[in-house]
C-alpha positions as CSV (number, residue, x, y, z in Angstrom):
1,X,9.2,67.9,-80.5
2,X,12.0,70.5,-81.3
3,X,15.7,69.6,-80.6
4,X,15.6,72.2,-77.9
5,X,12.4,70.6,-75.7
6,X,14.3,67.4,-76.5
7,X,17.8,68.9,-74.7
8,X,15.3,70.4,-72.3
9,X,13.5,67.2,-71.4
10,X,17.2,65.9,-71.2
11,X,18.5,68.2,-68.8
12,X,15.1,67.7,-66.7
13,X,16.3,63.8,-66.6
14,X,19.5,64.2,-65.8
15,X,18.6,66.4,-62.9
16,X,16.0,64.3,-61.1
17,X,18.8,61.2,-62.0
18,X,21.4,63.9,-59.8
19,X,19.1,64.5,-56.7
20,X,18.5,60.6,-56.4
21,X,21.9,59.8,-56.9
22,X,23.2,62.8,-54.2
23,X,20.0,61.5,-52.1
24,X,21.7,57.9,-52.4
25,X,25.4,58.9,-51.6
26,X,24.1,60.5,-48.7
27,X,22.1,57.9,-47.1
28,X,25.6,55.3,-48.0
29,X,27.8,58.2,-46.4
30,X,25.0,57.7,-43.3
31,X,25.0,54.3,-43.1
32,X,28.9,54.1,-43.7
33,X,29.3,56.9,-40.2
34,X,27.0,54.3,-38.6
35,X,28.8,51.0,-39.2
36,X,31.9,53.0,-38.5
37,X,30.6,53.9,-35.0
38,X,29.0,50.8,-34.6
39,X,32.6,49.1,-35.3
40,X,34.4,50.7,-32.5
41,X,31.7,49.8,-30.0
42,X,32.2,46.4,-30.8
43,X,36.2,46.4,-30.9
44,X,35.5,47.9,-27.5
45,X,33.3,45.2,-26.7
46,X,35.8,42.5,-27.4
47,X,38.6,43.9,-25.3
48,X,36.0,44.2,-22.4
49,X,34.5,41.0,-22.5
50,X,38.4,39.7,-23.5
51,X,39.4,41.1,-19.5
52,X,36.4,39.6,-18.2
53,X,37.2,36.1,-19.4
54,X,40.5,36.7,-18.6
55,X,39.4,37.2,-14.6
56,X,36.9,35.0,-15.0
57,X,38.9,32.0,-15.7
58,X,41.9,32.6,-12.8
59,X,38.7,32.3,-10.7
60,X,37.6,29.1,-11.7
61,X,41.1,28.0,-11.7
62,X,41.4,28.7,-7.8
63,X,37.6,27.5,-7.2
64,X,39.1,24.1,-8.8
65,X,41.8,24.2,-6.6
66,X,40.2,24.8,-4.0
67,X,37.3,21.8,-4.4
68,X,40.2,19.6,-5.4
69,X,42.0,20.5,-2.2
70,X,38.6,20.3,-0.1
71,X,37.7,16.8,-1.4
72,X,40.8,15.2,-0.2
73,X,39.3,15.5,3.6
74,X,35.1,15.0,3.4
75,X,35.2,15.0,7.1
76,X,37.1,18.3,7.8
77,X,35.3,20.8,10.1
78,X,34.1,23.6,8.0
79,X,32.6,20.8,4.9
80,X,30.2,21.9,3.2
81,X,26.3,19.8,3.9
82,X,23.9,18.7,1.9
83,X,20.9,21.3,1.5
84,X,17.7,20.8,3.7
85,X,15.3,18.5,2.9
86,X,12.5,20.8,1.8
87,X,14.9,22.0,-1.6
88,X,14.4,20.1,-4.2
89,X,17.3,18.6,-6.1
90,X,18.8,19.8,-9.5
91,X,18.1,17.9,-12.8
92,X,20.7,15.8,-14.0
93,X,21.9,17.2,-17.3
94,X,22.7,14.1,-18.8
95,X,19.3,13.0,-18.9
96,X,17.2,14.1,-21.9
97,X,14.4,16.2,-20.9
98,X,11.5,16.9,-23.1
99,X,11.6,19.9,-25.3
100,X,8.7,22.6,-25.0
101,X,6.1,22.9,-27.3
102,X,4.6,20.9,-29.5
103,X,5.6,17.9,-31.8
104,X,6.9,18.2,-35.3
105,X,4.1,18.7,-37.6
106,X,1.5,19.7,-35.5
107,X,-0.9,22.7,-36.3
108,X,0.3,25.8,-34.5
109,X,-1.9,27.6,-32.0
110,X,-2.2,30.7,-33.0
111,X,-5.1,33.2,-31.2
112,X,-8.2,33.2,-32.4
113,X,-9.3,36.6,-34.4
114,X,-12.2,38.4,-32.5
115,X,-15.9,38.0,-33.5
116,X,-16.3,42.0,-33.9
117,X,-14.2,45.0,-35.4
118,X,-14.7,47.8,-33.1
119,X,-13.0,50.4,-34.8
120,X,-11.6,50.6,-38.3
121,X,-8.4,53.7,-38.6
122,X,-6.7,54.2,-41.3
123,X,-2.7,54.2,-41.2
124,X,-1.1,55.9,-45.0
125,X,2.1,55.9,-46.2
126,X,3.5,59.6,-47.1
127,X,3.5,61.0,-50.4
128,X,6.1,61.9,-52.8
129,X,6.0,64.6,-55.3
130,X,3.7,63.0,-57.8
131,X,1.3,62.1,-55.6
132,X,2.3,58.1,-54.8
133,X,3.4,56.2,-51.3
134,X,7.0,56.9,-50.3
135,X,9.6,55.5,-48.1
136,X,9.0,57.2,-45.0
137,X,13.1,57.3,-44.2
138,X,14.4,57.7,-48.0
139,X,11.1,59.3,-49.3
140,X,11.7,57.3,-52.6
141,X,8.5,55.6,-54.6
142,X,7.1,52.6,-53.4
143,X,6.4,50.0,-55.8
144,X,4.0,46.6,-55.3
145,X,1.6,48.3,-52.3
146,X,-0.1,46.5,-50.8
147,X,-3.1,46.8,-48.6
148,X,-3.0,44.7,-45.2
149,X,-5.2,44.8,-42.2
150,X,-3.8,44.3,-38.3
151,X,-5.9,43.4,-35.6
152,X,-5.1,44.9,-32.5
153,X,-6.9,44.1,-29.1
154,X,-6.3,46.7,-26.3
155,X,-8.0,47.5,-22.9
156,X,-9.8,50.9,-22.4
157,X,-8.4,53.5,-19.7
158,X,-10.6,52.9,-16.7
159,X,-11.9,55.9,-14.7
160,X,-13.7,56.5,-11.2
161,X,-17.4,57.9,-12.5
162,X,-19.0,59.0,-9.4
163,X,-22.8,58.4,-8.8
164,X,-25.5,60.6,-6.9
165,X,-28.7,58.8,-6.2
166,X,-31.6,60.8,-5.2
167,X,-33.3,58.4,-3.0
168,X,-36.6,58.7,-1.1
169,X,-37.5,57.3,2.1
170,X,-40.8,57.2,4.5
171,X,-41.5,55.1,7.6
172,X,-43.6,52.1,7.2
173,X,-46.2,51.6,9.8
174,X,-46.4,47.7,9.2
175,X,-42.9,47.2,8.8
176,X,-42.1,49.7,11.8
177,X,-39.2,50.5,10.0
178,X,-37.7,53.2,7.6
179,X,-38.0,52.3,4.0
180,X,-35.7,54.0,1.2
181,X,-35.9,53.6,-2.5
182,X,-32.4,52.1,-4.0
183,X,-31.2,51.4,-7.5
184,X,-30.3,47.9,-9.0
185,X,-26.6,48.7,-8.5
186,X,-26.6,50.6,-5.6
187,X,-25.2,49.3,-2.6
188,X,-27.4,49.1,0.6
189,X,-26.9,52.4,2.8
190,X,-25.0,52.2,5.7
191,X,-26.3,52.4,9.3
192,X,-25.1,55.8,9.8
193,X,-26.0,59.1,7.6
194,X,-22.2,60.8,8.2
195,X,-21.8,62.6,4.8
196,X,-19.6,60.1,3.1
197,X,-18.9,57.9,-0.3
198,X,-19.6,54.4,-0.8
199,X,-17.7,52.0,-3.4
200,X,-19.9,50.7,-6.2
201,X,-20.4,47.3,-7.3
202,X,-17.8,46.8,-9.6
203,X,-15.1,48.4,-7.4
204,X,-16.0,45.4,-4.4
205,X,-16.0,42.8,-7.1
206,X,-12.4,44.3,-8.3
207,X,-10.8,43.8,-5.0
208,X,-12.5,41.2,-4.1
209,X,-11.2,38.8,-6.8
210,X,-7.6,40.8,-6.3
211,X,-7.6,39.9,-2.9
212,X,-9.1,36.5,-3.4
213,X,-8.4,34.9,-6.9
214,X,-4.8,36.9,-7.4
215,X,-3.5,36.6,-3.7
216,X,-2.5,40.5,-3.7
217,X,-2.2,42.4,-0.2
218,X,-4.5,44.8,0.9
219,X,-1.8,47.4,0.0
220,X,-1.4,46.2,-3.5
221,X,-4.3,46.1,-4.1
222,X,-5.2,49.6,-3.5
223,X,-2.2,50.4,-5.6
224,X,-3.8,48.3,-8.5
225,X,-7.1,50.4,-8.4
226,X,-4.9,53.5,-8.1
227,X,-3.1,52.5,-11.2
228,X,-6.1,51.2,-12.8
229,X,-8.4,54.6,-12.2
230,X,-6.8,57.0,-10.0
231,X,-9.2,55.6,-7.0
232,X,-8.2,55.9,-3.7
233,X,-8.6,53.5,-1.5
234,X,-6.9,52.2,2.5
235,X,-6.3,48.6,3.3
236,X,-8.4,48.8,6.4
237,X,-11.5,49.9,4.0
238,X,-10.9,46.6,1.6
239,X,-10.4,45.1,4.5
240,X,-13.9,46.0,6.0
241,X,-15.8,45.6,2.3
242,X,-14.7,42.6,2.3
243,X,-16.3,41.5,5.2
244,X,-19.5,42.9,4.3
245,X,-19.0,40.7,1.2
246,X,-19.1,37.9,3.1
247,X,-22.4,38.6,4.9
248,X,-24.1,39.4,1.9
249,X,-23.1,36.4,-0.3
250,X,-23.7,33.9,2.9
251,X,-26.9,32.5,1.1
252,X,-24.7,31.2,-1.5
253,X,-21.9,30.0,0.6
254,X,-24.9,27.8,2.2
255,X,-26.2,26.6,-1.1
256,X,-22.5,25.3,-2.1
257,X,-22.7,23.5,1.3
258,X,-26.1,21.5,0.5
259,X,-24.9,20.7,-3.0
260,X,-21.6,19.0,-1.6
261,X,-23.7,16.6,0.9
262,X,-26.0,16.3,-1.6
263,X,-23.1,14.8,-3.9
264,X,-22.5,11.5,-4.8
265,X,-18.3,11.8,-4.7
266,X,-16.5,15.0,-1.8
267,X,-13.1,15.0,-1.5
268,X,-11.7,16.5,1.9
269,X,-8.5,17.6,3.4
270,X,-7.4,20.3,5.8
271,X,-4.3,22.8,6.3
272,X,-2.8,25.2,8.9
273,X,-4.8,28.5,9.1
274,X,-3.5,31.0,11.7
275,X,-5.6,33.5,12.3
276,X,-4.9,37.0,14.4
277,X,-1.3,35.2,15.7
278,X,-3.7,31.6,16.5
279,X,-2.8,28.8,15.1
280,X,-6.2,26.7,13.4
281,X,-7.2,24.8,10.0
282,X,-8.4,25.6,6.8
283,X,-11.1,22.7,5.9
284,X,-11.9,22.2,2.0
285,X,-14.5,20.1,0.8
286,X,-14.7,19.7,-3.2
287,X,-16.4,17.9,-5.9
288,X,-16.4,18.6,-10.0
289,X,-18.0,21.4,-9.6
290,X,-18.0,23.1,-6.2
291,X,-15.2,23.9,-3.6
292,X,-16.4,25.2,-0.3
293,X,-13.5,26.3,2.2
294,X,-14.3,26.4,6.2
295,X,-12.1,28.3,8.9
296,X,-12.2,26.5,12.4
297,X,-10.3,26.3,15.3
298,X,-9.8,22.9,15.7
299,X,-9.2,19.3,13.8
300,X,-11.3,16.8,15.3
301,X,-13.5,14.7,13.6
302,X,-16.7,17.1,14.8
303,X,-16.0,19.4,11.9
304,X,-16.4,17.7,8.9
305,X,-19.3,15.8,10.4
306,X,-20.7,19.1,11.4
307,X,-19.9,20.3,7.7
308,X,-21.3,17.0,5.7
309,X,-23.9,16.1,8.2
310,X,-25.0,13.1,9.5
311,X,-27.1,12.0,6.8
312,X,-24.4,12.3,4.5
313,X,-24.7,9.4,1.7
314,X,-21.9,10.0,-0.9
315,X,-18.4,8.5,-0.9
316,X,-15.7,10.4,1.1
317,X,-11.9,10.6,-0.2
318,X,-9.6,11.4,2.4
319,X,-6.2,10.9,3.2
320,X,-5.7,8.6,6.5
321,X,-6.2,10.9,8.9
322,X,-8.5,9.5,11.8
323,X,-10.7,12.4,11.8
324,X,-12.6,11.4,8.9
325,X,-13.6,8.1,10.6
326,X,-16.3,10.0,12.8
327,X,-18.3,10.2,9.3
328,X,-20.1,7.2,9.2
329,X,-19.9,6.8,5.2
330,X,-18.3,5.0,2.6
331,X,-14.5,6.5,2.4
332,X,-12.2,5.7,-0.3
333,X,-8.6,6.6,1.0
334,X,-5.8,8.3,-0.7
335,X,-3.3,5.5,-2.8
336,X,-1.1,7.7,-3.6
337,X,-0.5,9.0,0.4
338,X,0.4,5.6,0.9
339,X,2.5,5.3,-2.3
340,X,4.2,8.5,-0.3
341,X,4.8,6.9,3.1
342,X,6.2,4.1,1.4
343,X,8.9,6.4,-0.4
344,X,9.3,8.2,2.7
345,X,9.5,5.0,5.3
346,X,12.4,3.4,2.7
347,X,14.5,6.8,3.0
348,X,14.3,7.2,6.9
349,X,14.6,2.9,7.1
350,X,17.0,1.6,4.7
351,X,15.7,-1.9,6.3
352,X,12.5,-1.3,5.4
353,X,13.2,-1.2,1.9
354,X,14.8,-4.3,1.8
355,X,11.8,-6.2,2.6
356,X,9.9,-8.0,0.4
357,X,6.5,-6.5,2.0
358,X,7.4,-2.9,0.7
359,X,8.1,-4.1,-2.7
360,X,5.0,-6.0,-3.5
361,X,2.9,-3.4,-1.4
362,X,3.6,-0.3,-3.5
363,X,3.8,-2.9,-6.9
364,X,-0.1,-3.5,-6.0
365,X,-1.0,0.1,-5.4
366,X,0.3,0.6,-8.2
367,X,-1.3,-2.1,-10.2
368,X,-4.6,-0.9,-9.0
369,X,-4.4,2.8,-10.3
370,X,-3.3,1.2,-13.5
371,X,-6.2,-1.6,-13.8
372,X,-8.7,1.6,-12.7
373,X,-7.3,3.3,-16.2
374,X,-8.2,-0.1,-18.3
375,X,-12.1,0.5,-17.2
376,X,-13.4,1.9,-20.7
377,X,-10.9,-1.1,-22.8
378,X,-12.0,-4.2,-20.8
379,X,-14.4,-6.2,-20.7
380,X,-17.2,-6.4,-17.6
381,X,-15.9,-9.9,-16.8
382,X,-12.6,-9.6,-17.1
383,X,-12.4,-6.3,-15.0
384,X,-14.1,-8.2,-12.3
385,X,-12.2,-10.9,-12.2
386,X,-9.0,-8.7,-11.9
387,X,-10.7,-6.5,-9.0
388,X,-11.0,-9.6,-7.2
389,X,-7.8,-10.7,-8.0
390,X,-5.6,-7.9,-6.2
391,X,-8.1,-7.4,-3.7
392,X,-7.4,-10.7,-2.5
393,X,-3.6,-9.9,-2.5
394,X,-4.3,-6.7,-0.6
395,X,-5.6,-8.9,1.9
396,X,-3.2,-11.5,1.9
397,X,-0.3,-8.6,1.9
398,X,-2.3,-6.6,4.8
399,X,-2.9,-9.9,7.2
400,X,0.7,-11.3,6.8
401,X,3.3,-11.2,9.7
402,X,6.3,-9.2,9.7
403,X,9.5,-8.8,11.8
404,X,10.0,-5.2,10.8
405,X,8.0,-2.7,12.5
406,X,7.2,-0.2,9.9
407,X,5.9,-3.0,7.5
408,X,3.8,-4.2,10.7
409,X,2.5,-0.7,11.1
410,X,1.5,-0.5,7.3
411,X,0.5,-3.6,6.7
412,X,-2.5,-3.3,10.3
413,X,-3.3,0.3,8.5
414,X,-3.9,-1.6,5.2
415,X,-5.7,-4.5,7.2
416,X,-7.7,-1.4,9.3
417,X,-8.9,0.8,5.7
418,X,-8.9,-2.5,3.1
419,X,-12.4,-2.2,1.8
420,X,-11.9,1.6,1.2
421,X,-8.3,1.1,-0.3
422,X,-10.5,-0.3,-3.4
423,X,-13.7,1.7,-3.0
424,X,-12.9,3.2,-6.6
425,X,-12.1,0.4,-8.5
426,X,-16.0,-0.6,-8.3
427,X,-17.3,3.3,-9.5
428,X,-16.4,4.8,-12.5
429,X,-16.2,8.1,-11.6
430,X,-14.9,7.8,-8.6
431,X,-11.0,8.6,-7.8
432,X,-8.7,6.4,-6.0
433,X,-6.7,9.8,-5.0
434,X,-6.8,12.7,-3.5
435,X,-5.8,15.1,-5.6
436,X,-8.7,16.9,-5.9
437,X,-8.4,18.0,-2.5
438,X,-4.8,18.6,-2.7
439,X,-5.1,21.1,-6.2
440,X,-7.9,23.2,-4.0
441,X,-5.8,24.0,-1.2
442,X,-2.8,24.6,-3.2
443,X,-4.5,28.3,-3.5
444,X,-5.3,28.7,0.0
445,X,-1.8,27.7,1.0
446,X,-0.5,30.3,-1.7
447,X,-2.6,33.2,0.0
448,X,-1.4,32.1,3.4
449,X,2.7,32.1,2.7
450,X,1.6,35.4,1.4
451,X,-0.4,37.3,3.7
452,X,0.2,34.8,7.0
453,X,-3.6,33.7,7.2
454,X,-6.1,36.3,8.8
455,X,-6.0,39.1,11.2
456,X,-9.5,38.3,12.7
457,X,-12.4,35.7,12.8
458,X,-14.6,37.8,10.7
459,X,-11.5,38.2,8.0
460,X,-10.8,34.4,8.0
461,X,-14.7,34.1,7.9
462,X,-15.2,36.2,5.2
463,X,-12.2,34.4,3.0
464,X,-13.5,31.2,3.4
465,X,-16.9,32.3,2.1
466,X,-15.4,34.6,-0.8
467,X,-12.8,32.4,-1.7
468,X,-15.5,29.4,-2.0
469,X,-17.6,31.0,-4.4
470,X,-15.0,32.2,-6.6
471,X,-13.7,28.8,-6.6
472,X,-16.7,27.0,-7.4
473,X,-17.1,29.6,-10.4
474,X,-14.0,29.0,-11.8
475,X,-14.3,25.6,-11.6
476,X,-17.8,25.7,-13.7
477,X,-16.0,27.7,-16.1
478,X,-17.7,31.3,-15.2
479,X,-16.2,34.3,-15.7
480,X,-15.4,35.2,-11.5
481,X,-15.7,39.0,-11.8
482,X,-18.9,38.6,-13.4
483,X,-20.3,36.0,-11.0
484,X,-19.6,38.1,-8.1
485,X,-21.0,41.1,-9.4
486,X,-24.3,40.0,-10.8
487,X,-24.4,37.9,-7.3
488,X,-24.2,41.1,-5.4
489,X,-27.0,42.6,-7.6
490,X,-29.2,39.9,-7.3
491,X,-28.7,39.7,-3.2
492,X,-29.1,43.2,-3.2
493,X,-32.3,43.5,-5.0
494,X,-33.6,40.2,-2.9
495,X,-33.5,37.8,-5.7
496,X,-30.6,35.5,-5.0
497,X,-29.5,33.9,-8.0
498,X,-28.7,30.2,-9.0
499,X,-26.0,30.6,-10.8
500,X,-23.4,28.5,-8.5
501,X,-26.1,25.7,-7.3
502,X,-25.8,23.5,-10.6
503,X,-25.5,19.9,-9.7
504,X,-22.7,17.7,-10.0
């Protein structure tokens, strides 16, 4: 190499050296105008938030004075009173509360990865002048690439695809009817031949579980599927689908009702329904692995022997209303209701609490649910010989006499329900509360703070049926859109399926 490619080769270095060190000094010159900027928003900041504490403290120096001044005199008109009964009070902050999320040293739960790739897309880095990844800001080489992989899940766009079917149709001699071809997925034709759309299969399952599962309004949820695909759609015409819903899917609304009186265990409970301005009852009957809801106008003991039958042969968990007594079955009753009018009875009669019958009543209770836990880590013999044990103190605690009225009145209902206050201890399976009940009308009672119950028979009709089924899916851990939709295939095409008739 000559001395003047050498002085050339120089000069070539010391020029690339120049443009990254001009490209340098102006990214520094950048980032310095940033920080500057960035600086002055903060001294501004600070002089803001410097007022506002400022103000913010001569107001809680007056509030003080103020409570100060108001505490002197409890009993001066204008005193502030204690919040209703139905708000629940705030959390002490002096006692420790647990911290979220798992313990020290557990393994984290991360997602799992999905079982298939769908698409593979390739995301490069620019190029610089020779060829290799660059900084995308400073455009400068990028050393130690690396190659990673992110796995992103993401919903497609939905759209409205509209459907013609060409359908043919002749009159049947035998049938004396009209017959007319239809597809799997095709909705039955309405009465009338007006010139108009029908919604398909997947749209009535959408709003169905909108309405149903999610709570939503009628107008919400036409302004879900209208964000979803761009389909329009009234309240009054969810409204009326959902109806017809209900007529279709009544075989399986019946076959949830034979597997509950078929069932060994059903708990029951009711709620306030009102329905077109009417005051009435919601009625839920559940089990493991069904949940069937009933709309009725009244709350005697005819509608739950009208709903289990006469011939009904399972235990019945209740709470202690008298209704359930017109079932002539074996009942276990809800402990932790009484635990509850115990708590309550203290509150509204301080004397009560002082007696000794309250004390040792709700110890027992107590005592029971615990020894029912212990079933799996004692013996057969000793178990036995500890049922026996409080039972005989329920009876001795139920028979005694008392001066104070409320413990009389407990004491004759535990004297009245004392065989089915320990029903469970003798099953394994079977609960000694009614929570079960409780947790499947927490939904119902949801909807109805929401929407006010229903504005007509067939609406409240139709909700109980609906909202059964996709109850009784969820709880056999289906998938509720699809359940409804292959259920509404299958009635369509005559075949009702068995999908929600599994046995306890």
């Amino acid at each position: 190499m000559t001395q003047l490619d050498q002085r050339t080769r120089e000069a070539q270095d010391l020029c690339a050296e120049n443009r990254f060190l001009r490209a340098d000094r102006d990214r520094f010159r950048l980032q310095f105008n940033q920080a500057d900027e960035q600086l002055l928003q903060f001294e501004q900041q600070v002089k803001r938030l410097s007022a506002e504490n400022a103000r913010l403290r001569r107001q809680v120096e007056q509030l003080t004075a103020k409570a100060a001044a108001g505490a002197q005199d409890d009993d001066a008109p204008g005193a502030s009173s204690p919040p209703p009964d139905f708000v629940k009070p705030s959390i002490d902050p002096r006692k420790r509360r647990k911290r979220p999320g798992r313990k020290p040293g557990h393994p984290p739960a991360l997602r799992p990865m999905p079982e298939q790739i769908d698409v593979h897309q390739d995301v490069p880095l620019p190029k610089d002048d020779a060829g290799r990844d660059a900084c995308p800001k400073c455009h400068c080489s990028l050393f130690d690439v690396e190659h990673r992989e992110r796995i992103i899940e993401d919903l497609i766009p939905a759209r409205v695809v509209v459907t013609c079917y060409h359908t043919t149709s002749g009159y049947c001699p035998m049938c004396r009817k009209r017959i007319e071809s239809r597809a799997p997925e095709q909705p039955p034709a309405p009465f009338s031949d007006l010139p108009h759309g029908q919604f398909g299969v997947n749209v009535l399952s959408t709003a169905a579980v909108l309405r149903i599962v999610h709570r939503l309004p009628l107008r919400q949820v036409c302004q879900v599927l209208a964000n979803l695909s761009a389909l329009r759609i009234s309240p009054g015409a969810i409204a009326k689908q959902l109806q017809r819903l209900g007529r279709w899917l009544e075989p399986h609304y019946e076959r949830i009702l034979l597997a509950l009186r078929g069932s060994p265990h059903v708990h029951a409970d009711e709620t306030g329904w009102r329905t077109d301005g009417t005051n009435g009852y919601l009625w839920t009957l559940t089990n493991p692995t069904h949940t069937l809801y009933h709309v009725d106008d009244h709350r005697s003991g005819a509608v739950i022997k009208d709903l289990l039958g006469d011939a009904f042969g399972g235990t019945l968990v209740t709470d202690f209303y008298s209704a359930y007594n017109a079932l002539d079955c074996k009942k276990q009753r809800c402990l932790v209701h009484l635990l509850r009018e115990f708590k309550e009875t203290s509150i509204k009669h301080p004397a009560f609490a002082q007696t000794a019958f309250c004390r040792d009543a709700a110890k027992l209770v107590k005592q029971m649910l615990a020894l029912k836990r212990q079933w799996s880590t004692l013996a057969d013999a000793v178990y036995t010989t500890r049922v026996c044990r409080l039972e005989a103190k329920l009876l001795a605690l139920a028979r005694g006499t008392y001066d104070e009225p409320n413990a009389a009145r407990i004491a004759k209902r535990m004297r009245r329900h004392a065989k089915e206050l320990t029903a469970f201890l003798w099953e394994r399976d079977l609960d000694g509360t009614n929570n079960a009940a409780e947790r499947a009308l927490r939904p119902a009672v949801v909807a109805r703070k929401i929407s006010g119950g229903s504005r007509s028979d067939a609406g409240a009709e139709a909700w109980a049926k609906l909202a059964s089924l996709m109850q009784t899916a969820s709880q056999q851990g289906q998938n509720v859109l699809a359940v409804v939709r292959q259920l509404l295939i299958d009635q369509w095409a005559g075949r009702p399926a068995m999908a929600l008739t599994a046995g306890p």
